[in-house]
C-alpha positions as CSV (number, residue, x, y, z in Angstrom):
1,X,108.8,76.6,45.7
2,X,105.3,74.8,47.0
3,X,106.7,74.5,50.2
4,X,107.8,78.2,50.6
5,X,104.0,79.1,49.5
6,X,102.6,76.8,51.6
7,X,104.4,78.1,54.8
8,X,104.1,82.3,54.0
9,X,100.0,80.8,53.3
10,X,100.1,79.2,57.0
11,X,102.2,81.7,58.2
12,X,99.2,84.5,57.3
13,X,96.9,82.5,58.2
14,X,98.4,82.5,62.1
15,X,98.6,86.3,62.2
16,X,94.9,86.8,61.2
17,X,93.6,84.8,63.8
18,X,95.6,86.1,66.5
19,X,94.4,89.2,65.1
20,X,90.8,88.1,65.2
21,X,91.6,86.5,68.4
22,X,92.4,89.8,70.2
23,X,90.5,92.0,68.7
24,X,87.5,90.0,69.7
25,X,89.0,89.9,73.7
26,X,89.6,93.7,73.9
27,X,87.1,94.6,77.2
28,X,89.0,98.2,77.6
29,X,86.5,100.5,76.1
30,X,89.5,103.2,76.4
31,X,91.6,100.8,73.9
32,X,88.6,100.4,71.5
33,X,87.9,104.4,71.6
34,X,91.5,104.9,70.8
35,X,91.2,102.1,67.6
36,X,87.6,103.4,66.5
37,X,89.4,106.4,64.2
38,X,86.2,108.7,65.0
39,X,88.7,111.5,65.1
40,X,87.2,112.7,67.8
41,X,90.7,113.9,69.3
42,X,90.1,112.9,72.8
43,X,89.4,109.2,74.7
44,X,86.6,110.1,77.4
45,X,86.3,108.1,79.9
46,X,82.9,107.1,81.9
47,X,82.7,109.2,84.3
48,X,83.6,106.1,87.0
49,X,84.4,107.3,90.6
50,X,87.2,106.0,92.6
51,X,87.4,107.0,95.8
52,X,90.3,106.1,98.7
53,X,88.9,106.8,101.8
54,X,91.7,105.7,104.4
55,X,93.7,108.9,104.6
56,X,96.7,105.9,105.7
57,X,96.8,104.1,102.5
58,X,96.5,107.0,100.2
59,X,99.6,107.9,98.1
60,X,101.0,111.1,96.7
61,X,101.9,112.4,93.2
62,X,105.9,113.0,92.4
63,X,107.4,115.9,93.3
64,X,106.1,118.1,90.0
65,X,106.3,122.0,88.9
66,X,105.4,123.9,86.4
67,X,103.8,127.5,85.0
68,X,100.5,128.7,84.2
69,X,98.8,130.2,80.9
70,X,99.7,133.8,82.8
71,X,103.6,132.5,83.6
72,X,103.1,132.6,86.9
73,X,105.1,129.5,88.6
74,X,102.7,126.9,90.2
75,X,105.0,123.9,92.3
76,X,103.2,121.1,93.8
77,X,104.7,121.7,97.3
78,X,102.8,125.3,97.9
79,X,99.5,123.5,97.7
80,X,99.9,121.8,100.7
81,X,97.6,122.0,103.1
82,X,94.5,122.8,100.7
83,X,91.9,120.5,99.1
84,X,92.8,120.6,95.6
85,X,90.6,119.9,92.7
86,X,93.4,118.7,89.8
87,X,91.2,119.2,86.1
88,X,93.4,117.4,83.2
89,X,91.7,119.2,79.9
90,X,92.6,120.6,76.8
91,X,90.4,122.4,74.5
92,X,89.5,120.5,71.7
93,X,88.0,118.4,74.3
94,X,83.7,118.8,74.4
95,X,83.6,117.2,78.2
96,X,86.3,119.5,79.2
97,X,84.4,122.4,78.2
98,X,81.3,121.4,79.4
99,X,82.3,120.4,82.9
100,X,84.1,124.2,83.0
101,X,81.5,125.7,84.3
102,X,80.7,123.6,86.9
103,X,84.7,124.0,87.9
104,X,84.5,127.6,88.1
105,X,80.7,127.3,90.0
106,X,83.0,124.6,93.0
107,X,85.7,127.3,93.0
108,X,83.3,129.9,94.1
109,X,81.5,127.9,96.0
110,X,84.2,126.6,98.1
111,X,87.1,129.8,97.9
112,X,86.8,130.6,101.8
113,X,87.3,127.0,103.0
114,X,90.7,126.0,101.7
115,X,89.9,124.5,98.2
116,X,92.0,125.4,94.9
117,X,90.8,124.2,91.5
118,X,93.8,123.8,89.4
119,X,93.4,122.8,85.4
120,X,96.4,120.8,83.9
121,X,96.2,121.7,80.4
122,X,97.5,119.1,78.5
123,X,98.0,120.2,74.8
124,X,97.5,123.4,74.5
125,X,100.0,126.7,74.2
126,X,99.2,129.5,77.0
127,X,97.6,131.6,74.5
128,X,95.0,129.1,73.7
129,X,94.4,128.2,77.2
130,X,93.9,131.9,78.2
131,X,91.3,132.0,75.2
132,X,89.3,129.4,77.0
133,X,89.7,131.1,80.1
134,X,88.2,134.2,78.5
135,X,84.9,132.2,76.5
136,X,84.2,130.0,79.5
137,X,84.6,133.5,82.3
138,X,87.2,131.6,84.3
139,X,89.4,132.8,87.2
140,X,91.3,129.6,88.0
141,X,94.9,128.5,86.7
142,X,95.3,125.8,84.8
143,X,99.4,124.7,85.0
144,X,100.4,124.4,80.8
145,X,102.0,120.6,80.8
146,X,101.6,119.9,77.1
147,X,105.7,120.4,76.6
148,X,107.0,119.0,79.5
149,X,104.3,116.3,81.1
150,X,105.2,117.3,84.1
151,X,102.0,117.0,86.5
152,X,100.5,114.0,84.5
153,X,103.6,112.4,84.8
154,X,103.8,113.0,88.9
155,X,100.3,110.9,88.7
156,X,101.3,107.7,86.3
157,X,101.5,104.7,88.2
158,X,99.8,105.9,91.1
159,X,96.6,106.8,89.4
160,X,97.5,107.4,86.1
161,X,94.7,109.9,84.2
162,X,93.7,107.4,81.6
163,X,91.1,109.6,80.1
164,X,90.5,113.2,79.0
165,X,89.1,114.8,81.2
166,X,90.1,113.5,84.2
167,X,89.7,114.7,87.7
168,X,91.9,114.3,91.0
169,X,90.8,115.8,94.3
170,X,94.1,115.9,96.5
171,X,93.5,116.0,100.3
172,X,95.2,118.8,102.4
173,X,98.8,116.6,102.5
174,X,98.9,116.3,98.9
175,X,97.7,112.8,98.9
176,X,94.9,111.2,96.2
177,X,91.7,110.9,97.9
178,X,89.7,110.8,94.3
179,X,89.4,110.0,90.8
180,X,87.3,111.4,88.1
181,X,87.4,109.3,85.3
182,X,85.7,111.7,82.3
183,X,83.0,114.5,82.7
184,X,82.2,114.2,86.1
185,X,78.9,114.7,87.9
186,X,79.0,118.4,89.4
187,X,77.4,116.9,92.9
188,X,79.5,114.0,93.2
189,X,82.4,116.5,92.3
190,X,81.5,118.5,95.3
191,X,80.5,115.8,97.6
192,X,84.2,114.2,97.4
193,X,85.1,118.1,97.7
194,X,82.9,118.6,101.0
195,X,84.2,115.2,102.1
196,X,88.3,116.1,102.0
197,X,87.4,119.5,103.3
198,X,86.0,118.2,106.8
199,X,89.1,115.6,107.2
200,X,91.7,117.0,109.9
């Protein structure tokens, strides 16, 4: 009977330090967002830039389709040969809609010269995103991937949107040329844009 207290004793003992252990080694601040329970709903990233600048090396998404809050069909194939700025969001998300504006302001900006901005709402029902559209005056689609994962899962492994929001700028073959990681910065936003535009 001692011997079977003494070893579940020992036994708890080992699991709290490898607890403490790992806890105190965590250096992903997306892991300890996700464990801090501030029900905050969303893990934002840091708004860290990652850019790939040789057009050779860059890779491309999976084959992905899907529909937008309006049901129009949106397949990753017909945006070929555009810049496209790739805005993974949902609602509840307060970076998501503060950086709308600024989407809707590169849109403009950039309409003549080959750019689409393309949300990928990733939660919400087609209702709600069409709400958002309508509070935040936007005029771009946003594809609704919250059912099927669709476009996030094109991106995982390649580079995987960690955080919400993330940002993608594809170049004109469909390729990554950029990463967004959280709210981004509305002139590095369009100096990746202006840089992908000027590429032949």
């Amino acid at each position: 009977m001692k011997t079977t207290r003494m070893l579940r004793a020992t036994a708890a003992l080992t699991a709290l330090a490898a607890t403490l252990v790992l806890g105190g080694c965590s250096t992903d601040p997306l892991a300890d967002q996700f464990r801090s329970g501030d029900n905050k709903q969303y893990i934002a990233g840091d708004g860290s830039v990652t850019e790939f600048q040789n057009p050779a090396t860059r890779l491309k998404g999976k084959a992905w389709a899907g529909y937008s809050e309006t049901g129009v069909p949106i397949i990753d194939r017909d945006l070929l040969g555009n810049v496209v700025v790739l805005n993974f969001w949902y609602a509840g998300c307060a970076p998501c809609r503060a950086e709308a504006p600024a989407l809707q302001d590169i849109k403009d900006k950039y309409v003549s010269q080959k750019l689409i901005v393309l949300g990928v709402n990733v939660r919400d029902s087609a209702d709600t995103a069409k709400a958002f559209n309508r509070s935040f005056k936007l005029n771009y689609p946003s594809v609704i991937d919250a059912n099927s994962g669709n476009v996030l899962l094109a991106f995982t492994g390649i580079v995987t949107p960690q955080a919400v929001p993330t940002t993608l700028v594809l170049d004109k073959h469909g390729r990554v040329s950029a990463r967004i990681l959280g709210r981004f910065d509305p002139a590095t936003l369009r100096a990746l844009v202006t840089t992908a535009l000027s590429e032949k």
